[in-house]
MIDOSE-1310 file (N, C-alpha, C; in nm, 2 decimals, decimal comma, always signed):
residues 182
xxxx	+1,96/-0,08/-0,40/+1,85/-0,06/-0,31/+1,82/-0,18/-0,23; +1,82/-0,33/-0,27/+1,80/-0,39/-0,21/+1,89/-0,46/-0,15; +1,92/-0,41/+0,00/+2,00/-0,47/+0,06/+2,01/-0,59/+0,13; +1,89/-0,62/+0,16/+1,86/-0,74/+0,23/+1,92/-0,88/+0,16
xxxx	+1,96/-0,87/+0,01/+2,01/-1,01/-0,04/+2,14/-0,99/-0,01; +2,22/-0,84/+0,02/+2,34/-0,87/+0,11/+2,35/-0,90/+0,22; +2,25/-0,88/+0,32/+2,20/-0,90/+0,45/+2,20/-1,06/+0,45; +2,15/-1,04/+0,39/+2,12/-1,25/+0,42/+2,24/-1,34/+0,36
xxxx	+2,33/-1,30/+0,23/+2,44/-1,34/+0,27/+2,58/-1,32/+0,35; +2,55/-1,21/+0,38/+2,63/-1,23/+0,53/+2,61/-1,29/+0,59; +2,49/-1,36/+0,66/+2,46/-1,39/+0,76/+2,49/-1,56/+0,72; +2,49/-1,61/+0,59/+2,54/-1,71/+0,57/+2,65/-1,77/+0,54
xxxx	+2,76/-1,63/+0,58/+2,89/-1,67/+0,50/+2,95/-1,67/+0,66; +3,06/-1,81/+0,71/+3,10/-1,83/+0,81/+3,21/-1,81/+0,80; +3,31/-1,77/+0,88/+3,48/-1,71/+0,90/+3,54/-1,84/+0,96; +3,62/-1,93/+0,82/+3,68/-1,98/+0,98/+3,76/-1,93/+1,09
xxxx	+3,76/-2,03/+1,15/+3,82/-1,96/+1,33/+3,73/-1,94/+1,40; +3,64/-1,88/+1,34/+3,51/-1,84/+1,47/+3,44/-1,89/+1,47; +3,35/-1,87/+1,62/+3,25/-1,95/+1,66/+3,14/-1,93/+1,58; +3,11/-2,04/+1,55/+2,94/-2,03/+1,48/+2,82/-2,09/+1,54
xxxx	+2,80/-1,97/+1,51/+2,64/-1,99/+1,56/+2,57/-2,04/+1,49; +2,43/-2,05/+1,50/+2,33/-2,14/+1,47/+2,25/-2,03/+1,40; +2,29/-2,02/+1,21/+2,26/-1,90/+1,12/+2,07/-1,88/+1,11; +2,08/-1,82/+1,17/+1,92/-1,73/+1,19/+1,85/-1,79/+1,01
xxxx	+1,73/-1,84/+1,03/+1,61/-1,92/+0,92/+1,62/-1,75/+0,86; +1,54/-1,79/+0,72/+1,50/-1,61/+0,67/+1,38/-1,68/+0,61; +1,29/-1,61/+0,65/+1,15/-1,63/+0,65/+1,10/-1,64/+0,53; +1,00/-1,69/+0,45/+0,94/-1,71/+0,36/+0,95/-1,57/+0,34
xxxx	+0,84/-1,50/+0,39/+0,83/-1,35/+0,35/+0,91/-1,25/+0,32; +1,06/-1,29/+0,38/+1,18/-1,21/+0,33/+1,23/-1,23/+0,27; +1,24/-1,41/+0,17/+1,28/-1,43/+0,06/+1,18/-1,41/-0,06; +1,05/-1,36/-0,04/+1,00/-1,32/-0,13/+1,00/-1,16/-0,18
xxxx	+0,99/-1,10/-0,05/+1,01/-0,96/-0,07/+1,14/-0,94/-0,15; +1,25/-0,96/-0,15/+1,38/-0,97/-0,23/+1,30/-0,96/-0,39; +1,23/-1,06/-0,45/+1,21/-1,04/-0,60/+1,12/-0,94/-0,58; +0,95/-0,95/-0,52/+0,87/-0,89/-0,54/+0,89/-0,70/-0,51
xxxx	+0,97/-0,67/-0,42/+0,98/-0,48/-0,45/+1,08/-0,47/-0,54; +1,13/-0,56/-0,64/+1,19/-0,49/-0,73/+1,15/-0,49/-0,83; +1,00/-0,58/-0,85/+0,94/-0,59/-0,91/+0,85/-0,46/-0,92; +0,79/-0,45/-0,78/+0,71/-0,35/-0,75/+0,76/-0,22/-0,80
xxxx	+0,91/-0,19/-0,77/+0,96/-0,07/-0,80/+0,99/-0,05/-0,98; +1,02/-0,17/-1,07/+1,01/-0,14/-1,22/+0,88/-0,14/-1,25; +0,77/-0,14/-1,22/+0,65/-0,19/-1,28/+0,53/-0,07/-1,17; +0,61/+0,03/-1,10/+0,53/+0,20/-1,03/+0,45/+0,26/-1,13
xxxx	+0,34/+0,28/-1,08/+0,25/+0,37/-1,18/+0,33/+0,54/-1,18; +0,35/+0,59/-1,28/+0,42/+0,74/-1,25/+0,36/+0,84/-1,13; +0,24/+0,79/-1,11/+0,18/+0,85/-0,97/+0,19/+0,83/-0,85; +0,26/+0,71/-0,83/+0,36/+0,65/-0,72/+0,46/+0,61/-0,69
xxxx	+0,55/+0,66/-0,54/+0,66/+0,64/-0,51/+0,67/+0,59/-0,39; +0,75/+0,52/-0,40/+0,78/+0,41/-0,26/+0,91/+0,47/-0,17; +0,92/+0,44/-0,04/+0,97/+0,49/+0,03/+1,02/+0,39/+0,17; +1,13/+0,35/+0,18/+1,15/+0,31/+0,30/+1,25/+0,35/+0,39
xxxx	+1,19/+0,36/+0,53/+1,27/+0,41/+0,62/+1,41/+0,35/+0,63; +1,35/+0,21/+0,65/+1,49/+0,15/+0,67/+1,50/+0,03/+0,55; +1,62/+0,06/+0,46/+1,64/-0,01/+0,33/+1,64/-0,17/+0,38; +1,71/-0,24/+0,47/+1,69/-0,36/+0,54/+1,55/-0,43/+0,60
xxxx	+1,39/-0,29/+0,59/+1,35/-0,36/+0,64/+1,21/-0,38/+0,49; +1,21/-0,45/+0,40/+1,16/-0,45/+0,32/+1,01/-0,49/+0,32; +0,98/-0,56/+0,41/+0,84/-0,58/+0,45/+0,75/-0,45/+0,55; +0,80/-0,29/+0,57/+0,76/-0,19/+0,63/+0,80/-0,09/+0,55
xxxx	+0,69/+0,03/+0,45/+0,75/+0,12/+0,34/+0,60/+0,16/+0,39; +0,64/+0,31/+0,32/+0,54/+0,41/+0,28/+0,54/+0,41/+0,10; +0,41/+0,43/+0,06/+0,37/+0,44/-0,07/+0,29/+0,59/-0,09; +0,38/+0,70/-0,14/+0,27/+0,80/-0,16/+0,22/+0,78/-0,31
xxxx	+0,08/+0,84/-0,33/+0,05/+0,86/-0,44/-0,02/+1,00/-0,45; +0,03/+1,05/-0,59/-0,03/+1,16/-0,63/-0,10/+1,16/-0,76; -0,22/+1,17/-0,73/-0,34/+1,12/-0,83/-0,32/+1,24/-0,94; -0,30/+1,27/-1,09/-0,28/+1,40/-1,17/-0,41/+1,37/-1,23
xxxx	-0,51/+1,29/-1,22/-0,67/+1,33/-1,24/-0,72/+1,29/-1,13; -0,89/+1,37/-1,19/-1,01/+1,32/-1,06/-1,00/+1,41/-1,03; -1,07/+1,37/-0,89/-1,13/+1,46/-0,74/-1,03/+1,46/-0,70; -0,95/+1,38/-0,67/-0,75/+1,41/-0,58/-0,67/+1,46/-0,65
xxxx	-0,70/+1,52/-0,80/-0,55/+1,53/-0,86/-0,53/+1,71/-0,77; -0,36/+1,68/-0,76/-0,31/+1,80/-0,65/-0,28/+1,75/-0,54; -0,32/+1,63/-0,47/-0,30/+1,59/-0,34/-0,19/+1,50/-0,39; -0,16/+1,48/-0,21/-0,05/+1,39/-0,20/-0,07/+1,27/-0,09
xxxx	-0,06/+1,14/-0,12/-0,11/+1,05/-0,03/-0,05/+0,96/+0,01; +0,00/+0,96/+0,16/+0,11/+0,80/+0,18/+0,04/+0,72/+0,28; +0,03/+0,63/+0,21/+0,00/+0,52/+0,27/+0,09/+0,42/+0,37; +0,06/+0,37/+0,52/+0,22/+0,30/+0,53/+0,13/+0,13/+0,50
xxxx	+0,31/+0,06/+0,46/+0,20/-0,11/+0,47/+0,30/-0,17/+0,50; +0,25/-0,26/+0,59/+0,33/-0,37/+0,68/+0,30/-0,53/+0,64; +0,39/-0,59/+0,59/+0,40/-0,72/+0,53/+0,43/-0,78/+0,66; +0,31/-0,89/+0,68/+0,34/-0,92/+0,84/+0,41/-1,08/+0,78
xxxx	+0,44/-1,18/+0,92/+0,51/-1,31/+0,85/+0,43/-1,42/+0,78; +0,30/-1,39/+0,78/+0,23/-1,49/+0,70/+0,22/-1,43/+0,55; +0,30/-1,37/+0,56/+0,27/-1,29/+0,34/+0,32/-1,41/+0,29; +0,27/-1,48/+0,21/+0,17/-1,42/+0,09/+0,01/-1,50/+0,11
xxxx	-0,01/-1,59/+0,22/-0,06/-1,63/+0,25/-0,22/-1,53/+0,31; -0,12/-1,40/+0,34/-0,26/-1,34/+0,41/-0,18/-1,16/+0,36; -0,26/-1,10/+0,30/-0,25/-0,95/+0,25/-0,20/-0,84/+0,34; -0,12/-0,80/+0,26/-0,04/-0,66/+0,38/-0,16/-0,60/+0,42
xxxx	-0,09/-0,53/+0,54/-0,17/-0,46/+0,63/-0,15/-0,32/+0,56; -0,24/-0,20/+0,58/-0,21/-0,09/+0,46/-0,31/+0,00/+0,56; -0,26/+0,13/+0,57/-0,34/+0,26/+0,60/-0,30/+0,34/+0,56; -0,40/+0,43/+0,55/-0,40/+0,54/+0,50/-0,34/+0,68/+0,58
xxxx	-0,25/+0,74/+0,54/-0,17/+0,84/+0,71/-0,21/+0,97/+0,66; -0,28/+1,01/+0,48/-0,34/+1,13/+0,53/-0,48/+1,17/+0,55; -0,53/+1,25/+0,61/-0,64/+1,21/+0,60/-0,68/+1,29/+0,47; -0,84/+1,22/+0,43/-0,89/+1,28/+0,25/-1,04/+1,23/+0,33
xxxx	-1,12/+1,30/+0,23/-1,25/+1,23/+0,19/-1,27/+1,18/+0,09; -1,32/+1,08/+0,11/-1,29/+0,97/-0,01/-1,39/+0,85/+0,02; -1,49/+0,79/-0,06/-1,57/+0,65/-0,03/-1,51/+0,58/+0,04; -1,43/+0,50/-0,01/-1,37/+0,36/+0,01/-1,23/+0,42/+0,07
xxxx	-1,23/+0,51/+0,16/-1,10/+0,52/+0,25/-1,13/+0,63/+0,38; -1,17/+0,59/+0,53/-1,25/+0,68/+0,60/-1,12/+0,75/+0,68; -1,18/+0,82/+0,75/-1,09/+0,96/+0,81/-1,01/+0,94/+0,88; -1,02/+0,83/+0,88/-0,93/+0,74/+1,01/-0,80/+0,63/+0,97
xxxx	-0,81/+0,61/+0,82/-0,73/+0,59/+0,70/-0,76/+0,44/+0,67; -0,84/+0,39/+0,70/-0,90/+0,24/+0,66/-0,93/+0,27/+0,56; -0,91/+0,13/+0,49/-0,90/+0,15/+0,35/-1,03/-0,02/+0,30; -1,12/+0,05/+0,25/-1,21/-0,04/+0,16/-1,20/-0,08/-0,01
xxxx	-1,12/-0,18/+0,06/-1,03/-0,23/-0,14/-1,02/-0,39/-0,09; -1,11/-0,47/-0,23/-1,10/-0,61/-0,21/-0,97/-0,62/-0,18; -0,89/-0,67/-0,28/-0,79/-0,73/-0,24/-0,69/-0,69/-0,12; -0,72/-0,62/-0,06/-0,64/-0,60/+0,10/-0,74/-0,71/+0,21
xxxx	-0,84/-0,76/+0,15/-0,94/-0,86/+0,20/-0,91/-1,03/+0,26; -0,87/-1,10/+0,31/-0,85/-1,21/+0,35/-0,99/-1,28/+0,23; -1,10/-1,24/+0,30/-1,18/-1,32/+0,24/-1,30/-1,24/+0,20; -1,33/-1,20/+0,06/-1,38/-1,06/-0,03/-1,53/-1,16/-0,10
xxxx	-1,67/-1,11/-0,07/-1,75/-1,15/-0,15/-1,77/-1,15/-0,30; -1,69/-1,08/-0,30/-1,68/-1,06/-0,50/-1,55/-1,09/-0,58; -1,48/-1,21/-0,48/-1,45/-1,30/-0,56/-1,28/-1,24/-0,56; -1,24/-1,10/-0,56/-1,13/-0,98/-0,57/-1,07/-1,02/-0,46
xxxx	-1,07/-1,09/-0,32/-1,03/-1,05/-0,27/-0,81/-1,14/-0,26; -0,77/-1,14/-0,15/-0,65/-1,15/-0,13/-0,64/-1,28/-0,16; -0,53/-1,36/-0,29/-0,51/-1,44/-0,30/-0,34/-1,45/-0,29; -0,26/-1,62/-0,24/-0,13/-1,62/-0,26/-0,08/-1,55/-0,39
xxxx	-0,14/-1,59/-0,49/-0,12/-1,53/-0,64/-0,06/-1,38/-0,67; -0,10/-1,37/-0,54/-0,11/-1,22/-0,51/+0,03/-1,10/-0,56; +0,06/-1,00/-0,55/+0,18/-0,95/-0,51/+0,18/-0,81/-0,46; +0,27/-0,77/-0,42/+0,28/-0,62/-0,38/+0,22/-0,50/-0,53
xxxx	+0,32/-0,52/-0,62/+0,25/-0,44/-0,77/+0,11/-0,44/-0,73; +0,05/-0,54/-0,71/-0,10/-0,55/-0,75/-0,14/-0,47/-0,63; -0,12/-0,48/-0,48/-0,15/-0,39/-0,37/-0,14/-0,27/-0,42; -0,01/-0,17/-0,50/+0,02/-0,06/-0,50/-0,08/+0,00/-0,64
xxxx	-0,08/-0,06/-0,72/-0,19/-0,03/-0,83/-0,35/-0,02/-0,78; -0,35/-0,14/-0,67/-0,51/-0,11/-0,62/-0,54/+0,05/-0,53; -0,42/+0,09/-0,47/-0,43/+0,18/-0,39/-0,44/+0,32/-0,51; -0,38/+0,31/-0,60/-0,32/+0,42/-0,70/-0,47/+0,37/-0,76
xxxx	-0,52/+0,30/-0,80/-0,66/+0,32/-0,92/-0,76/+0,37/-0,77; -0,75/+0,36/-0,64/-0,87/+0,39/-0,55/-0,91/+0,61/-0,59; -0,82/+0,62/-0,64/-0,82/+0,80/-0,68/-0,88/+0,78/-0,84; -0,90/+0,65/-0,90/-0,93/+0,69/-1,04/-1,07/+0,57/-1,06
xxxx	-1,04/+0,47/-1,09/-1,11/+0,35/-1,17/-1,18/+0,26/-1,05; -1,10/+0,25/-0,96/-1,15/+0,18/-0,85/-1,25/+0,21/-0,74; -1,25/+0,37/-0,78/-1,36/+0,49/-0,70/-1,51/+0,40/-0,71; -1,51/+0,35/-0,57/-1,68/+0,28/-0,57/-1,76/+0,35/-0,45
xxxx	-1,86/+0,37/-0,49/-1,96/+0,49/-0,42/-2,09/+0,36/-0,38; -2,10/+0,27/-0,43/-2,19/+0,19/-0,40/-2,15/+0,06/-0,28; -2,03/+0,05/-0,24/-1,98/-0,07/-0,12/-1,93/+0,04/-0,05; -1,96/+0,16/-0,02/-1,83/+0,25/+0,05/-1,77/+0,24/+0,21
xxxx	-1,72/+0,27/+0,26/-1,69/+0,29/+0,38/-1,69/+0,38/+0,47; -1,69/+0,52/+0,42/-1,72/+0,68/+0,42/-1,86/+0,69/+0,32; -1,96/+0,67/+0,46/-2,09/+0,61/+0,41/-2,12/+0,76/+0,37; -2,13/+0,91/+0,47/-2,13/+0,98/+0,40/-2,08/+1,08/+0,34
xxxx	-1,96/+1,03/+0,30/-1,92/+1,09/+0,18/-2,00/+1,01/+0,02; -1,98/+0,85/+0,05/-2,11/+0,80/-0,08/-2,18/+0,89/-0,09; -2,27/+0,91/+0,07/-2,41/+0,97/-0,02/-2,39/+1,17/-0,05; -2,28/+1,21/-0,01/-2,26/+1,35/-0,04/-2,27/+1,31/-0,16
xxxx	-2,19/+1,22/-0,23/-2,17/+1,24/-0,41/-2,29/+1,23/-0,49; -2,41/+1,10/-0,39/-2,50/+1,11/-0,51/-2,62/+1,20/-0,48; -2,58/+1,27/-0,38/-2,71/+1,40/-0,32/-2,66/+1,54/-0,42; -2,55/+1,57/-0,41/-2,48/+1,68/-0,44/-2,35/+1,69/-0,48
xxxx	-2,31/+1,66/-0,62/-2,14/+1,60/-0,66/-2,08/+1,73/-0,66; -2,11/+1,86/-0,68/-2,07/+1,98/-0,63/-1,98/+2,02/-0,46; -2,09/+1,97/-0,46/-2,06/+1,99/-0,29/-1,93/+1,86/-0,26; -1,96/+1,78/-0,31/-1,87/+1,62/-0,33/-1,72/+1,68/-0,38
xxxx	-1,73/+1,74/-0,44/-1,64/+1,81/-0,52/-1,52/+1,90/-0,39; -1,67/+2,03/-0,37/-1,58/+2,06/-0,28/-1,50/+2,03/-0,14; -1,56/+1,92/-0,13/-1,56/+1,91/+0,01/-1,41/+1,82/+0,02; -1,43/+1,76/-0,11/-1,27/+1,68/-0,14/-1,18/+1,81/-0,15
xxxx	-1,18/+1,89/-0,22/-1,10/+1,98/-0,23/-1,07/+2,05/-0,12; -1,16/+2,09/-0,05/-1,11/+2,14/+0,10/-0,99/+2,03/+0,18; -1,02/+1,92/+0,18/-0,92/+1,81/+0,23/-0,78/+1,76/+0,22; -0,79/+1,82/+0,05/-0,61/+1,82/-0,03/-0,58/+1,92/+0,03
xxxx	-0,65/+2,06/+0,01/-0,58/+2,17/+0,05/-0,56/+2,18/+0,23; -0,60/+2,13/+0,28/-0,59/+2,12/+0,43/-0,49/+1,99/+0,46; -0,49/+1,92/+0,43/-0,43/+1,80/+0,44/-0,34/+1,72/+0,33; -0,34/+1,74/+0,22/-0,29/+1,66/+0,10/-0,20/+1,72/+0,03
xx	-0,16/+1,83/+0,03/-0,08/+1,97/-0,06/+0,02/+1,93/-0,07; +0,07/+1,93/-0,19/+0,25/+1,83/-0,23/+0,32/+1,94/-0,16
């Protein structure tokens, strides 16, 4: 799967005879990505699966998750996230591509989760420490444990839930089934 540590030594294995060029740097971020998605990928919650377009480009993947409890179980959710060149120093960029109703993720697929935070008042937010696992588990518990109705972002879907968790109910469920259906 991971090609990129073939990628990069090719790029540093020279032929003699030929002209050499001046072997292209490999970025912090692309010698980390090498351990960290393989990391990421033994250590997947069973409700998520990773996905990349292009196996070479390790810092750009889709993450779907499919929640089998809660208000989402049934739905299907991919998220894309782009590891820009200041990783690990500053947290992937991450949206949400289907739409759902959901608190902490609005219709527009912005996603309200500390740690995607640069700088988070409660202490959670994005630190170097950091890693992809921990991104993909924050996104996967936002369908279970992570569900916060009190900081939300989908102000009213919060207050649908605490006016009427019925209606909360359905109104999620209309969303899988219009939008989320494996």
């Amino acid at each position: 799967m991971i090609t990129l540590t073939r990628k990069l030594k090719k790029e540093s294995d020279v032929t003699p005879g030929a002209t050499t060029e001046v072997p292209k740097r490999v970025s912090v971020r692309d010698k980390l990505l090498i351990k960290e998605v393989q990391e990421m990928e033994q250590t997947l919650p069973i409700t998520c699966r990773v996905k990349f377009e292009n196996a070479d480009l390790l810092h750009d993947f889709q993450l779907v998750v499919t929640p089998d409890e809660g208000y989402w179980c049934g739905g299907r959710f991919s998220f894309h996230i782009l590891i820009t060149e200041d990783y690990n120093m500053a947290p992937p960029t991450v949206k949400c591509l289907t739409k759902l109703w959901h608190p902490n993720i609005s219709e527009d697929g912005d996603i309200c989760l500390s740690l995607l935070r640069q700088n988070s008042i409660d202490g959670m937010g994005w630190a170097p420490t950091r890693k992809l696992k921990d991104v993909v588990w924050g996104l996967n518990s936002l369908f279970t444990d992570l569900l916060n109705f009190d900081d939300p972002l989908n102000i009213e879907a919060a207050e649908l839930y605490t006016k009427d968790k019925d209606a909360f109910r359905s109104k999620v469920r209309e969303y899988v089934t219009k939008y989320a259906k494996r």
